[in-house]
N, CA, C and O of each residue as an XYZ file, in Angstrom:
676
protein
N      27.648     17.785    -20.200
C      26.370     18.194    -20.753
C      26.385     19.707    -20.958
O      27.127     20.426    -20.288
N      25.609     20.152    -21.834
C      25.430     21.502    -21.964
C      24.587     22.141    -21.672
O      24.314     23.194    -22.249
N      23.701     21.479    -20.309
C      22.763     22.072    -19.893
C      22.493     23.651    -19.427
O      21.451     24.305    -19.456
N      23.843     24.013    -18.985
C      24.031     25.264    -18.267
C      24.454     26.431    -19.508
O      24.424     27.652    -19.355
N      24.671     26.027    -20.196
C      24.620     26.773    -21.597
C      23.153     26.646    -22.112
O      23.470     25.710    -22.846
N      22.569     26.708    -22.220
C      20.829     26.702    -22.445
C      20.088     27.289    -21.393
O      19.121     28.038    -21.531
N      20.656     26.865    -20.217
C      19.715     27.670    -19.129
C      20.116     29.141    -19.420
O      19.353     30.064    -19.706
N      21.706     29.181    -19.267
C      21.883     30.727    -18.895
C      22.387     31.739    -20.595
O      22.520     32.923    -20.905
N      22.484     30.751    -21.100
C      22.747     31.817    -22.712
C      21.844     31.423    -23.472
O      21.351     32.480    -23.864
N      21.013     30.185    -24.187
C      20.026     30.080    -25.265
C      18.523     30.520    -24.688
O      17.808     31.305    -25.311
N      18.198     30.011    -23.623
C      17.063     30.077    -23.090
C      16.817     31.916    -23.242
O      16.322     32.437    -24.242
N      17.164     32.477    -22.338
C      17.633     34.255    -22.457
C      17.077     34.533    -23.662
O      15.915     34.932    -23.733
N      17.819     34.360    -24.703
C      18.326     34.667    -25.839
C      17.208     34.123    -26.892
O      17.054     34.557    -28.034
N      16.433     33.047    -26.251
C      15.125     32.556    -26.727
C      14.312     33.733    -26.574
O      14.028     34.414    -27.559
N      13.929     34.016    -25.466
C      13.195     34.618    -24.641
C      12.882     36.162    -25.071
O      11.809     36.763    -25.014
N      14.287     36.656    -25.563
C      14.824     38.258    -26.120
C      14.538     38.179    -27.526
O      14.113     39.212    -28.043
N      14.673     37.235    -28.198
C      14.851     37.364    -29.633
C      13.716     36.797    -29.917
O      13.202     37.556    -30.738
N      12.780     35.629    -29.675
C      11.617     35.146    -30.465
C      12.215     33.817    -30.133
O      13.363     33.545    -30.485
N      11.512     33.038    -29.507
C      11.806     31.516    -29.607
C      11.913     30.749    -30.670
O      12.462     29.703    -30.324
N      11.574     30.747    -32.188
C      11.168     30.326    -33.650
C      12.286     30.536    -33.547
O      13.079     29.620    -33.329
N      12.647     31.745    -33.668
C      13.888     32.492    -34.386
C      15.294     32.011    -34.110
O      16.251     31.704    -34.820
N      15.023     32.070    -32.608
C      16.683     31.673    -32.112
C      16.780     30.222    -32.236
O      17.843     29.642    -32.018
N      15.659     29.585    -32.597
C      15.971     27.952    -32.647
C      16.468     27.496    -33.893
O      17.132     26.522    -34.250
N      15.854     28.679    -34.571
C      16.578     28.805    -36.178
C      17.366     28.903    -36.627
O      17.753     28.292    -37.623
N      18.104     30.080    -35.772
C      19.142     30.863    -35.790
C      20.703     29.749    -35.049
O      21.854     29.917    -35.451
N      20.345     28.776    -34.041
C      21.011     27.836    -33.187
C      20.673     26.815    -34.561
O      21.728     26.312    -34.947
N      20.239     26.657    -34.865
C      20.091     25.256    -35.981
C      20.972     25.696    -36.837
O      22.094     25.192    -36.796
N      20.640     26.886    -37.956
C      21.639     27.135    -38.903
C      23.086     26.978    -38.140
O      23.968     26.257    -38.604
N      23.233     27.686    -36.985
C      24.764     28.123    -36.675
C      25.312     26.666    -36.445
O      26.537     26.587    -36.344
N      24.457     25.293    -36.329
C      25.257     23.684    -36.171
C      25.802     23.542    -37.888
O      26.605     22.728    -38.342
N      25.291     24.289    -38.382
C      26.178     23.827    -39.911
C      27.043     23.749    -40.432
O      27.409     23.111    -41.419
N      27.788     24.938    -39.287
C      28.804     25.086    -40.048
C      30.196     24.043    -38.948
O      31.394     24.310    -38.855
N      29.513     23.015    -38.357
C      30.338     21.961    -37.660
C      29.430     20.556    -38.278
O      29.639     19.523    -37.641
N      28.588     20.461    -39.291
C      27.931     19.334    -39.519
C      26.657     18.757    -38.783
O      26.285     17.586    -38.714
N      26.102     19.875    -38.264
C      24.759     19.472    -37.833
C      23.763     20.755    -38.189
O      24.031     21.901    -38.551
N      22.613     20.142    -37.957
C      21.269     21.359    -38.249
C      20.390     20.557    -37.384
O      20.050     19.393    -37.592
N      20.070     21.272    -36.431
C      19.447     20.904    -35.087
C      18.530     21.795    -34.454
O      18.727     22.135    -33.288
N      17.136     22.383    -35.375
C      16.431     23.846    -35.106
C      15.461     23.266    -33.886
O      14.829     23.955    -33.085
N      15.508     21.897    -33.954
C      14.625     20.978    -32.771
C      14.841     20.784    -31.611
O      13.990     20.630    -30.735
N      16.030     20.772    -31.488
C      17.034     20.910    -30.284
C      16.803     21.801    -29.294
O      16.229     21.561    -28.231
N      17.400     23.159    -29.767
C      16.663     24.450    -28.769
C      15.175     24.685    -27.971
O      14.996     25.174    -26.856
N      13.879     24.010    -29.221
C      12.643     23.919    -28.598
C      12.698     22.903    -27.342
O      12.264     23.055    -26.200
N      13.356     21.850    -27.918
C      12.804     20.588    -26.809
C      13.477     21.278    -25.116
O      13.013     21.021    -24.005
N      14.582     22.115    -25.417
C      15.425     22.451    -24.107
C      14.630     23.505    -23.645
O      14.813     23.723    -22.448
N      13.835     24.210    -24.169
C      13.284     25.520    -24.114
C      11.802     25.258    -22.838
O      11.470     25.685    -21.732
N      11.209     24.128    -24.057
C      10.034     23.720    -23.524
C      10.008     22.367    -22.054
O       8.976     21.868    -21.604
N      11.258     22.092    -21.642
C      11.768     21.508    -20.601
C      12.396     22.478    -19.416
O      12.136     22.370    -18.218
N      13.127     23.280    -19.916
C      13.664     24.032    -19.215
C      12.633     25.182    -18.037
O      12.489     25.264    -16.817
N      12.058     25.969    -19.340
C      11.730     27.041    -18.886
C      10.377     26.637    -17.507
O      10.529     27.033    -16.352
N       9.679     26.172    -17.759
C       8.974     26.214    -16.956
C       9.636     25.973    -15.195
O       9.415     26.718    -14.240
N      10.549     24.591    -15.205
C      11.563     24.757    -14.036
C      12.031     25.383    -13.810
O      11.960     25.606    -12.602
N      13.020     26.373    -14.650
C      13.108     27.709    -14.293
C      12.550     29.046    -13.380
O      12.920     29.926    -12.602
N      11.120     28.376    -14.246
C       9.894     29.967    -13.381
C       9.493     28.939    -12.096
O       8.904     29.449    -11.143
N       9.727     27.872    -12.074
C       8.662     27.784    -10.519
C      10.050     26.934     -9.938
O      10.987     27.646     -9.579
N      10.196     25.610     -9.845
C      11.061     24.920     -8.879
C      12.056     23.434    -10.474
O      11.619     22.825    -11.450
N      13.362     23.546     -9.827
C      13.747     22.922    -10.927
C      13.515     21.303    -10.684
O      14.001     20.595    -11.566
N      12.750     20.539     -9.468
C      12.018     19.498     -9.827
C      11.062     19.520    -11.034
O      11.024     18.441    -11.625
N      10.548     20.161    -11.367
C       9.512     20.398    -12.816
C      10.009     20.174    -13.987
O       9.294     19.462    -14.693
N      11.061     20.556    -14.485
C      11.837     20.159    -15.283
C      12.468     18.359    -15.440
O      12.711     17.567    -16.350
N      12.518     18.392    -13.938
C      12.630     16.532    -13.697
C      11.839     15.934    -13.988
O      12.202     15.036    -14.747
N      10.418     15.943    -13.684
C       9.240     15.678    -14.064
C       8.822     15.700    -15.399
O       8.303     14.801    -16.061
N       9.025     16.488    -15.611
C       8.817     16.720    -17.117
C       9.649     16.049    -18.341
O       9.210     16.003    -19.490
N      10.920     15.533    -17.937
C      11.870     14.958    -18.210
C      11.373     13.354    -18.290
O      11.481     12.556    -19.221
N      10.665     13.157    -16.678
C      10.420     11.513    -16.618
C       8.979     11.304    -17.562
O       9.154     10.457    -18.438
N       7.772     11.833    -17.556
C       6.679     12.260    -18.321
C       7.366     12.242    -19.853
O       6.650     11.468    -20.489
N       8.309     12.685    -20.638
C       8.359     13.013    -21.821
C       9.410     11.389    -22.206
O       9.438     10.628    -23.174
N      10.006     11.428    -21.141
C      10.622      9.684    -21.387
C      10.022      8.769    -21.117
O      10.271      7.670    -21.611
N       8.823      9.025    -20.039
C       7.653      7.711    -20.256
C       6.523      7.336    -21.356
O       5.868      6.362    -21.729
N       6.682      8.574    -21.617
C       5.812      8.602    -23.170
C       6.370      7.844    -24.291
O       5.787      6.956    -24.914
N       7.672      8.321    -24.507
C       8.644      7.496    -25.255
C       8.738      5.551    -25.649
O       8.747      4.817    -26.637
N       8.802      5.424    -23.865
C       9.084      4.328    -23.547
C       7.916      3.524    -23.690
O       8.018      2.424    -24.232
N       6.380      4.104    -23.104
C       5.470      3.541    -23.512
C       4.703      3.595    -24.789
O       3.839      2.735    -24.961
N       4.947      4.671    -25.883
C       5.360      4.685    -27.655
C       5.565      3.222    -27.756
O       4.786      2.273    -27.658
N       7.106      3.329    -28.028
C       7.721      1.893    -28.567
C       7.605      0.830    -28.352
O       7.973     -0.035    -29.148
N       6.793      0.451    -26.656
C       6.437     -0.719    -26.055
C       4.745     -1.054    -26.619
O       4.042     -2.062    -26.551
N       4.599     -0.133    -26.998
C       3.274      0.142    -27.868
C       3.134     -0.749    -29.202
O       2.420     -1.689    -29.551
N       4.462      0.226    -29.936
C       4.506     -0.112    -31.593
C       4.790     -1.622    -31.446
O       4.000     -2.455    -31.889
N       5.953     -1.964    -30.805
C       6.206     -3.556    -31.234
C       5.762     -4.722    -29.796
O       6.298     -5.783    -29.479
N       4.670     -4.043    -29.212
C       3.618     -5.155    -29.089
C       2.770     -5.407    -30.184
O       2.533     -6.550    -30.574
N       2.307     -4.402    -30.693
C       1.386     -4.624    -31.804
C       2.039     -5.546    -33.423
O       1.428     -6.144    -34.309
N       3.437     -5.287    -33.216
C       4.138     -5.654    -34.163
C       4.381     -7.288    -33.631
O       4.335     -8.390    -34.177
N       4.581     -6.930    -32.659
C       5.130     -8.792    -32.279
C       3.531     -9.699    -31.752
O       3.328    -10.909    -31.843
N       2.681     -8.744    -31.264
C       1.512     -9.300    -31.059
C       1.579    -10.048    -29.437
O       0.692    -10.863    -29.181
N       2.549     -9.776    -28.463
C       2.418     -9.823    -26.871
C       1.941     -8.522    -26.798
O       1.733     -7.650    -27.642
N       1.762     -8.623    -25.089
C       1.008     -7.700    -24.189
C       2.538     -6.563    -24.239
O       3.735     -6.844    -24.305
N       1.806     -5.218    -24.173
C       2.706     -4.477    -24.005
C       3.033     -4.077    -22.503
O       2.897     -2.888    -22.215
N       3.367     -4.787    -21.720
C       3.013     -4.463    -20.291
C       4.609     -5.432    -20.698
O       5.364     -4.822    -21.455
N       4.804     -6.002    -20.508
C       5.903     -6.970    -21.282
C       7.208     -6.145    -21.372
O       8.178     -6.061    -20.619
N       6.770     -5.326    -23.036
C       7.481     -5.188    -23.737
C       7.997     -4.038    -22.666
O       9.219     -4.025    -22.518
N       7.216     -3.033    -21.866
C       7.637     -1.782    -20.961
C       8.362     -2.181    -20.092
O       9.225     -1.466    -19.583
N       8.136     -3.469    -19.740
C       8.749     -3.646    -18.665
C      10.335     -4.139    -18.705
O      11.062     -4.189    -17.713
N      10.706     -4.480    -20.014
C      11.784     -4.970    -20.570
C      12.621     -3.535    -21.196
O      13.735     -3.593    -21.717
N      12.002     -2.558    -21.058
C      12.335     -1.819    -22.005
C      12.841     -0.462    -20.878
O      13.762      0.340    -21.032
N      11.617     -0.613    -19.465
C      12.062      0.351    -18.543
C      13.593     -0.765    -17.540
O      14.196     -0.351    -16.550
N      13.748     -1.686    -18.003
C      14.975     -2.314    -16.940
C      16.179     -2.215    -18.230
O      17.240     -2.832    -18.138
N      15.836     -1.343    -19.431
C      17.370     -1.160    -19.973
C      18.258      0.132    -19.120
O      17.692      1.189    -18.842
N      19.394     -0.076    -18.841
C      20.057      0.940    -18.400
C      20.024      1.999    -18.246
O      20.011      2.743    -17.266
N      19.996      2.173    -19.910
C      20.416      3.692    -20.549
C      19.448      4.536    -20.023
O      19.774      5.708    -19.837
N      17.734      3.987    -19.600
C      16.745      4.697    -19.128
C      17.491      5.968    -17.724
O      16.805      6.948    -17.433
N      18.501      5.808    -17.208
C      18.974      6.511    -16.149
C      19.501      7.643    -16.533
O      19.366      8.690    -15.900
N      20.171      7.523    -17.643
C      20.345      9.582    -18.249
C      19.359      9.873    -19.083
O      19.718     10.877    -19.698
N      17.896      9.402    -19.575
C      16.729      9.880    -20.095
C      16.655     10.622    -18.783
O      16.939     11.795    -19.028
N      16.397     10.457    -17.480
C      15.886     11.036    -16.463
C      16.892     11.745    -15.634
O      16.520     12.689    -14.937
N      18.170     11.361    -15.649
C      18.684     12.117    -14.955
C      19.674     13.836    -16.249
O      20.259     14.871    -15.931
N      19.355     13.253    -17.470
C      20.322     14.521    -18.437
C      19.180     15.032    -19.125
O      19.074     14.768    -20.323
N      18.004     15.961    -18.360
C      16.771     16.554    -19.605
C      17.507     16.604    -20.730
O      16.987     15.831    -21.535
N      18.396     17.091    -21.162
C      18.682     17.989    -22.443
C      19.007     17.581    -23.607
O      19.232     18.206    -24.643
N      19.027     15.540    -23.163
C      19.909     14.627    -24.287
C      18.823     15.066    -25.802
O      17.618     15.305    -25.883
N      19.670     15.030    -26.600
C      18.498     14.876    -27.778
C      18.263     14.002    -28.594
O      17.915     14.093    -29.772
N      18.587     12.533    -27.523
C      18.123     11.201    -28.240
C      16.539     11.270    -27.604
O      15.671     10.527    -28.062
N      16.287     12.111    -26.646
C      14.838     11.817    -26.579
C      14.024     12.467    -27.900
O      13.412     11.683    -28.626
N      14.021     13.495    -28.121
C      13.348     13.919    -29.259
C      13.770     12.606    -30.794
O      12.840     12.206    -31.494
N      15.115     12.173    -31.036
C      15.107     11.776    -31.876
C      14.594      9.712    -31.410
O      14.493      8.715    -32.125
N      14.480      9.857    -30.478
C      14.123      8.577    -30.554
C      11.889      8.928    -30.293
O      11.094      8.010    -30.497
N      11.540     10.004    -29.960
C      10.370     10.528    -30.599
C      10.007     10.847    -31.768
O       8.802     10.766    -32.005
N      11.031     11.356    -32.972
C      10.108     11.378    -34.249
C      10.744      9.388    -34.819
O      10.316      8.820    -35.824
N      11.325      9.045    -34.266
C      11.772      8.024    -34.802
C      10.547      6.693    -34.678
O      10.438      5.656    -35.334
N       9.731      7.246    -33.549
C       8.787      6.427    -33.377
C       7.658      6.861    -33.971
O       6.704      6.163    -34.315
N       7.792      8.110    -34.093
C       6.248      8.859    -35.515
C       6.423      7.529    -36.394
O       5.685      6.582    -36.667
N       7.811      7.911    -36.728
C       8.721      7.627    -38.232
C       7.911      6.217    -38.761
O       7.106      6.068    -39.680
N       8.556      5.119    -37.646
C       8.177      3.911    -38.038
C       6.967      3.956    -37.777
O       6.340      3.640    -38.788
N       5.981      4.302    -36.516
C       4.405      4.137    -36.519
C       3.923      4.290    -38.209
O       3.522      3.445    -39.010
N       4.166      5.784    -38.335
C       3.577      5.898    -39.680
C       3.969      5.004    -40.614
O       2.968      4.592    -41.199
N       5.081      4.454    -41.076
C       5.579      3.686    -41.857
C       4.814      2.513    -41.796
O       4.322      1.939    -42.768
N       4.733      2.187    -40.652
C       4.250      0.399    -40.382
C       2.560      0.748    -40.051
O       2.007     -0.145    -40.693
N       1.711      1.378    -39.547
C       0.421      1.229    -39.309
C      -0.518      2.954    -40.394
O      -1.600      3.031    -40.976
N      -0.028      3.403    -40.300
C      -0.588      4.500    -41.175
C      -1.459      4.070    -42.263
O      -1.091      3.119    -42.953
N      -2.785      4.764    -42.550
C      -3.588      4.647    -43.501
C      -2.618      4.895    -45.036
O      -1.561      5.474    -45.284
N      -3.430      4.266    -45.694
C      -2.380      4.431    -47.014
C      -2.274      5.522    -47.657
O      -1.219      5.805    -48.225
N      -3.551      6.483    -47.686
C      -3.822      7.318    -48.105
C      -2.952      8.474    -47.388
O      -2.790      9.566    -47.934
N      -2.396      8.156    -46.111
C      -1.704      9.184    -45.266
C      -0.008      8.836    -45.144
O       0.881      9.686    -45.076
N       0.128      7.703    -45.139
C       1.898      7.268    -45.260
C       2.381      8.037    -45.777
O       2.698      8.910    -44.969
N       2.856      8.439    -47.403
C       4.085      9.825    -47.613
C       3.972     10.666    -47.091
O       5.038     11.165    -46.729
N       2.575     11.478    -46.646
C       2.637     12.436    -45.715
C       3.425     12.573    -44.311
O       4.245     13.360    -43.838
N       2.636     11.195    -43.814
C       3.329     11.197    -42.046
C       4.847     10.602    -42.164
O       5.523     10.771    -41.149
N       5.492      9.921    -43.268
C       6.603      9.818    -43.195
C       7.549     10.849    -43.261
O       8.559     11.120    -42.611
N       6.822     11.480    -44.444
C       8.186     12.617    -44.782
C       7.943     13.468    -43.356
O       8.925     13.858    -42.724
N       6.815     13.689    -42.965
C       6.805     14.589    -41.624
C       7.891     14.545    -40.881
O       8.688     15.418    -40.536
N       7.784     12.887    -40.587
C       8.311     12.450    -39.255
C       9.743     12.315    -39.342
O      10.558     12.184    -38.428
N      10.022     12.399    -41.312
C      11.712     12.354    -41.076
C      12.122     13.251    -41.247
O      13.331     13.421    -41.088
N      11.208     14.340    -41.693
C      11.813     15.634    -41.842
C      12.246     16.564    -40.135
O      13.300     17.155    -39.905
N      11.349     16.449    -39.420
C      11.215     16.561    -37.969
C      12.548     15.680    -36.945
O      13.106     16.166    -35.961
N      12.813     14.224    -37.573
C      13.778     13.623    -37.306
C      14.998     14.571    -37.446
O      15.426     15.266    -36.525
N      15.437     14.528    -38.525
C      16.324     15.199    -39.242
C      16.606     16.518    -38.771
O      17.712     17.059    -38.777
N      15.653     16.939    -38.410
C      16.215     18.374    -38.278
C      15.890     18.493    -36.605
O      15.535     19.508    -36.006
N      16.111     17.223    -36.082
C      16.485     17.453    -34.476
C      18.214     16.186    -33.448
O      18.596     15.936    -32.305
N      18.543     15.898    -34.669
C      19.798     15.492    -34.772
C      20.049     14.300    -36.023
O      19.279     13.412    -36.390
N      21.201     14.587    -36.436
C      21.914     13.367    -37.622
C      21.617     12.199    -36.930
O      21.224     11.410    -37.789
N      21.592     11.639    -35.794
C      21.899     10.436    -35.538
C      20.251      9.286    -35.916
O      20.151      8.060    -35.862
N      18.923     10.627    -36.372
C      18.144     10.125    -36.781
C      18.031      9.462    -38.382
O      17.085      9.151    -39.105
N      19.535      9.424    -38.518
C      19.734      8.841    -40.395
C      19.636      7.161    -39.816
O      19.359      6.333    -40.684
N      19.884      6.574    -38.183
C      19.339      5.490    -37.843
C      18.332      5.157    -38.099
O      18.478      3.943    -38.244
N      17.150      5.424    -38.305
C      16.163      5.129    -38.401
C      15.578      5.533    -39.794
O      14.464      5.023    -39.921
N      15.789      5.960    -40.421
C      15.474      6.434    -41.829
C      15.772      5.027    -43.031
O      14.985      4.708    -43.923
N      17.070      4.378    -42.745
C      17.188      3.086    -43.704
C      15.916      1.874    -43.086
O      15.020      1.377    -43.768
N      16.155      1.661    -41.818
C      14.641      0.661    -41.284
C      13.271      1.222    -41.582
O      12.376      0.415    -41.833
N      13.038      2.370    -41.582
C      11.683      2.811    -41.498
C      11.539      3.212    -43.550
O      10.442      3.473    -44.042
N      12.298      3.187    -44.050
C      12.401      3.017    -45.407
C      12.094      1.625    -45.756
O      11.010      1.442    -46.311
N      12.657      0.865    -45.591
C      12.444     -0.610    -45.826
C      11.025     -1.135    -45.269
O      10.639     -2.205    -45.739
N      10.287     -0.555    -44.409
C       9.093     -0.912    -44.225
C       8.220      0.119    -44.452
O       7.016     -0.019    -44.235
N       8.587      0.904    -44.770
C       7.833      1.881    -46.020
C       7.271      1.349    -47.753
O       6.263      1.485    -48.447
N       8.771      0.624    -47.876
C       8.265     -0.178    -48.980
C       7.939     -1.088    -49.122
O       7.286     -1.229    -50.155
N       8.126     -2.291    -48.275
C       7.189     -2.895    -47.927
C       5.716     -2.855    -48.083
O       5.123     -3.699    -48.756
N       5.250     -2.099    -47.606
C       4.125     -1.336    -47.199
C       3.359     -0.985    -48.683
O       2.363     -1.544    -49.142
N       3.861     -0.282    -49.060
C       3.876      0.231    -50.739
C       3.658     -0.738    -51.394
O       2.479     -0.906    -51.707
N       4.332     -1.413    -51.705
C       4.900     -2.710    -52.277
C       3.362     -3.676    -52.169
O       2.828     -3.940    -53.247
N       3.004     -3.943    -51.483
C       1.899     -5.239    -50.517
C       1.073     -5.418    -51.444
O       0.661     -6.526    -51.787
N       0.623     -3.937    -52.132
C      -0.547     -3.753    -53.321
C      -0.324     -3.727    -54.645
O      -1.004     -3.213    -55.532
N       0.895     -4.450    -54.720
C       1.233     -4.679    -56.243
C       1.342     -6.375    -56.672
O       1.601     -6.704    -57.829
C-alpha cells in the first residue's frame, strides 16, 4: 500500500501547496503512466489528516463510517431494485470478504470509485428525468477522474441510462 507515501510526502505537500492544487497537480502527474486520479489525493487527505492531528484510530473510524455508507448505498439501490428488505441485502453484502481491506487499507480507491459508481447508477436508474444527464455525467465524470477502473461501471450504468431514456418513446 502506499499509505506511508501520503502520510509523509502528499499530505505535507497538500498542506504547503493548496490542497486543490496538489490533487491536481498528483492527478495530472498519473498521466503520464495512464491514469488521472485528482480524486484520489482528496479522499487520502480527508481520511488521513484528521488521524494525523488527534489519534490514528480516527482515521479507522472514518474508514469504517465511509465503507458503511457505501455498503449501506448499494444495499439500498438494489433493494429498491429487486424490491426485498434491505436489511437482507446488507447483510449479504457485509459477509463478502473483500469488506476486510475496505477497513483495514483506508487508502484503497475502490472506495471512492465504488462511491461515484453508486451516484452513477442511482442517478441512472431512479433520478428525475429532468435531472438524469446532469447527475450522470456528474457522477461519471467524478468516477473517472478518481480511478480507470470506474470504466466498470460506465457500460452498465449506460445501458440503464437508456433504458430510462428510451421508456418515453
Amino acid at each position: 500500500m502506499d499509505d506511508a507515501s501520503l502520510v509523509y510526502e502528499l499530505i505535507p505537500r497538500m498542506e504547503a501547496g493548496g490542497i486543490f492544487l496538489q490533487a491536481w497537480i498528483y492527478g495530472v502527474g498519473d498521466i503520464s503512466w495512464g491514469m488521472f486520479r485528482p480524486i484520489y489525493p482528496l479522499m487520502a487527505y480527508f481520511l488521513y489528516k484528521p488521524g494525523m492531528a488527534t489519534q490514528p484510530w480516527v482515521t479507522f473510524g472514518l474508514t469504517a463510517m465511509f465503507s458503511g455508507m457505501i455498503l449501506f448505498g448499494y444495499s439500498y439501490f438494489f433493494s429498491r431494485i429487486l424490491k426485498i428488505r434491505w436489511q437482507s441485502i446488507l447483510l449479504i453484502n457485509a459477509a463478502f470478504f473483500y469488506q476486510y481491506d475496505f477497513l483495514q487499507h483506508p487508502s484503497l480507491q475502490e472506495k471512492i470509485v465504488l462511491l461515484f459508481g453508486l451516484g452513477y447508477f442511482y442517478a441512472a436508474w431512479f433520478a428525475p428525468k429532468s435531472w438524469i444527464l446532469f447527475l450522470t455525467l456528474l457522477f461519471a465524470t467524478l468516477g473517472f477522474a478518481s480511478k480507470a477502473s470506474f470504466l466498470i461501471y460506465f457500460g452498465a450504468g449506460y445501458l440503464i441510462l437508456s433504458g430510462r431514456l428510451l421508456e418515453d418513446l
